[in-house]
N, C-alpha and C positions, 0 to 999 in steps of 0.2 A: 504494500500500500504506500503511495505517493504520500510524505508529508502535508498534510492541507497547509496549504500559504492563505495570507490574509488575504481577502477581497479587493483588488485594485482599488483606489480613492479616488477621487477628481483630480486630484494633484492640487496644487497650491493657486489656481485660477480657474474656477468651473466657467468662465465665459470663452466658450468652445471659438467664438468670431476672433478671440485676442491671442492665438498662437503665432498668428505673422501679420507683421510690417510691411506696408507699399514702401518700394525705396523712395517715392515724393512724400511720405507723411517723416520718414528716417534725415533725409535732408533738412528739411525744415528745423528737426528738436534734435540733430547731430550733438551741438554740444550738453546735452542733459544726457544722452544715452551710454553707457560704456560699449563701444563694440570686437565683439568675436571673429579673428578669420579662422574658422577651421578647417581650413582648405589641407588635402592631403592628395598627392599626385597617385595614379594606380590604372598604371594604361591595359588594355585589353589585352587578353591571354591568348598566345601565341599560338600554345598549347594546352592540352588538360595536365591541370595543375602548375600550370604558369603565376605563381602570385608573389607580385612583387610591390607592394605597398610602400611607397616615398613620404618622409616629411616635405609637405608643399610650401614649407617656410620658403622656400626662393621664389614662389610663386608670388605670395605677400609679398614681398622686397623689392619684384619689379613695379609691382603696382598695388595699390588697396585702400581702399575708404581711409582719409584721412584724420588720424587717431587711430585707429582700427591693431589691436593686438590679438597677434597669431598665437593661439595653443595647439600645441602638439597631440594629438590624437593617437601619436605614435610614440609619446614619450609620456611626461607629466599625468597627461589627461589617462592614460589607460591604468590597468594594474601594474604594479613594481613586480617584475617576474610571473605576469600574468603567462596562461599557457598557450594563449593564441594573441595574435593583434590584435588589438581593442577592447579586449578585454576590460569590462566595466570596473572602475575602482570603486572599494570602499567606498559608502558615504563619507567617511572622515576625511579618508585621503583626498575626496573630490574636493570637499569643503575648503583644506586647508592649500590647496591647489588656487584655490577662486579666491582669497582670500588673500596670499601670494601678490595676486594682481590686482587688487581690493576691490573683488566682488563678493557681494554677501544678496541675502534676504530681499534689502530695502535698494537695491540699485535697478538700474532700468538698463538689460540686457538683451541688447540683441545680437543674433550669430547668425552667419551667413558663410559662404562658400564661393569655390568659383564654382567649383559644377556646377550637379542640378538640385541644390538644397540636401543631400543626404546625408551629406558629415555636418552639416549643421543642425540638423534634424537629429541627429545622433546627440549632439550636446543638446540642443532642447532637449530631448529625453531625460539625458541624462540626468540634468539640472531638474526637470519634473520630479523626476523618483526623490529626490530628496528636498521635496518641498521649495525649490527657489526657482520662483516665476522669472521665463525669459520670452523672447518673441524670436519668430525666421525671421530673415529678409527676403520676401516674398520676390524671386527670381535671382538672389543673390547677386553678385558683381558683373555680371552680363547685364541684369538688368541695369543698374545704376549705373550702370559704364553707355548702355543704350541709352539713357535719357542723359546723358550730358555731365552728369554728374560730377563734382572733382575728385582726383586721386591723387594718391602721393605716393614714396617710391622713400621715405623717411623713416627712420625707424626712433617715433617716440617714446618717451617712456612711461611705462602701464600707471596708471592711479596707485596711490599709494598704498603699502599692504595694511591688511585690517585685521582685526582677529577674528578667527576662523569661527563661524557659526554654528549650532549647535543644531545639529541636522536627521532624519528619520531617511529610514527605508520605506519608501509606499508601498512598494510590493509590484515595482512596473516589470521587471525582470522575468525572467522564463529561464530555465538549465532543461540540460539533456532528459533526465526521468521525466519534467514534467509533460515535455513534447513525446516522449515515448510512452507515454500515460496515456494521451488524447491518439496517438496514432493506433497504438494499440485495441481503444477499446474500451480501456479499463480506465479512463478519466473521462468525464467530461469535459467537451470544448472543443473550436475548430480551429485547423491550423490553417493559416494563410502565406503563400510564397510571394512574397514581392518583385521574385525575379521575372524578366520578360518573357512572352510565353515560349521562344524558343529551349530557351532555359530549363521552364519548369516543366516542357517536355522533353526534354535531356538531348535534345537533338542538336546543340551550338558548343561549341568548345567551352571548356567552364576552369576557372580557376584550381576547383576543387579539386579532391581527389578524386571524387566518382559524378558521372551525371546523372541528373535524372531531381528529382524529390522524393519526400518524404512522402510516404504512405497516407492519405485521407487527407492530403492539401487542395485546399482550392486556390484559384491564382488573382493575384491584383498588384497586378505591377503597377512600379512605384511610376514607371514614366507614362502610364496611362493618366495618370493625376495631373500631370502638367500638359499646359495650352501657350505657345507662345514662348515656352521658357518659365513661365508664371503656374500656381496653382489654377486649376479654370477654377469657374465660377460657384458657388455652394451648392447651386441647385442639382448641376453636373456631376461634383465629387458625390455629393448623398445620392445622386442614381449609381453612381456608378457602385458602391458601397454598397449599396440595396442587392445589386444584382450579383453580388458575390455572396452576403453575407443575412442573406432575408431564411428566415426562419433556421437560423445556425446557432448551434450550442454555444452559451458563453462558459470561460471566459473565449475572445479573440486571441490566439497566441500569433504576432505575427513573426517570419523569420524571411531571409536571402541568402545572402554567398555568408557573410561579415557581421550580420546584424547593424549594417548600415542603413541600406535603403527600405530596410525594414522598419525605421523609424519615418521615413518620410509618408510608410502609408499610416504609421501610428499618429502621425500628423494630423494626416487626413482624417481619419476615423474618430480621431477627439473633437476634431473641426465639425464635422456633421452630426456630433454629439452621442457618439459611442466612448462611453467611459470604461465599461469591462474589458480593459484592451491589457496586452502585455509582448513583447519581445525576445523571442530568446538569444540573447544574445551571442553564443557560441555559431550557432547558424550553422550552414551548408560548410563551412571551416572546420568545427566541431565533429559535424553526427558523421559527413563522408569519410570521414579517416579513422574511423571506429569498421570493419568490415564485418562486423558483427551487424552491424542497423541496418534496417532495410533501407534502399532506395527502390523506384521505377523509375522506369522509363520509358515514353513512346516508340521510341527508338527499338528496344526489344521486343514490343509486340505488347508490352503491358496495358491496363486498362487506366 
């Protein structure tokens, strides 16, 4: 039997409309905001099990929202000797990480990326799960770069440090048992793959070690969310939402390659006001390098 975990909370902002920022409302109140680049470099696999994740710190350096400090997602921000990349720190560790760069509770955080919102959506998460409200930059640095916006290429220095806040577990999180709980059978709940559907039908080159998905997924990719580079419109995301996840066991676990872009659909799905939501974080990283776990795939004839 699967330890019972606590019940997902709303996180520390139940107004599901205030997860992201237009870059012209960000422009405007730039100097009250602290901002986040989490930009992390990770080009397309060559081959199966090509993965090779970059700090996109020199991506910040050539250019980035002005003031705008880069966290590592591959350093600082993850677990100290975590066993995969990205690996979610501690609440403490996170705390005293933000705190570092004098983010706490009461600041007004936004985080953005140059791709397509997923590493930044990863830190929104992140910062959910332990209670400290942040906002996307809704299109990230393409967007704000498209509308004219200014950049710099400066490297200032972060707000000053603070002491580290006194932080909870929400319970946003997901691990390997609980995903093989709900695949199995023997838990309630539905799993959701955010990769594209070539992906989740195992048929595209995949970073991982094996392709294919997990047993009992259904699919909503993350770049099905975005229109323009931008999340589309509410009405849009909650159909599309609807039609993946209409009469589905909660809670929602969703996962991908990294537990990256798995946050962008947890985005989404907070946005159209699904609060039983969760992440596993390990992802297609984790469960495929275990040959024990099932995968399918289209590709073999599976269903």
């Amino acid at each position: 039997m699967i330890e019972e975990k606590p019940r997902m909370a709303r996180g520390c902002d139940s107004r599901s409309d205030d997860v992201v920022v237009a870059a012209e409302d960000l422009a405007r109140d730039l100097a009250a905001a602290v901002v986040l680049d989490a930009t992390v470099s990770f080009p397309k696999p060559r081959f199966d099990g090509d993965y090779r994740p970059e700090s996109g710190h020199s991506t910040w350096a050539r250019a980035h929202i002005p003031g705008a400090v880069h966290i590592d997602l591959l350093g600082e921000f993850s677990a100290p000797d975590g066993p995969l990349h990205f690996t979610r720190p501690e609440p403490e560790h996170l705390s005293a990480e933000l705190a570092r760069i004098g983010v706490g509770p009461g600041t007004d955080i936004v985080v953005y990326d140059a791709g397509e919102m997923t590493w930044a959506s990863r830190v929104w998460w992140m910062l959910r799960n332990i209670g400290i409200r942040a906002r996307v930059l809704d299109g990230g640095l393409a967007r704000w770069t498209e509308l004219g916006f200014p950049l710099s290429s400066e490297e200032s220095a972060p707000p000053a440090a603070i002491e580290p806040a006194e932080v909870a577990d929400h319970g946003l999180w997901r691990d390997r048992d609980d995903v093989l709980g709900i695949s199995a059978g023997s838990e309630s709940g539905t799993l959701l793959c955010a990769l594209d559907p070539e992906h989740f039908a195992g048929i595209a080159t995949t970073r991982y070690a094996r392709r294919g998905r997990i047993p009992g997924s259904r699919n909503l990719p993350a770049k099905s969310l975005l229109g323009a580079g931008v999340l589309r419109p509410h009405t849009e995301l909650a159909a599309l939402a609807e039609a993946v996840v209409s009469e589905a066991e909660h809670p929602l676990i969703v996962y991908c390659g990294g537990g990256v872009s798995a946050c962008l659909v947890a985005l989404a799905l907070v946005r159209t006001g699904h609060d039983d939501v969760a992440v596993y974080d390990g992802s297609l990283a984790e469960w495929t390098a275990d040959p024990a776990l099932p995968m399918i795939s289209d590709e073999e004839g599976n269903p």
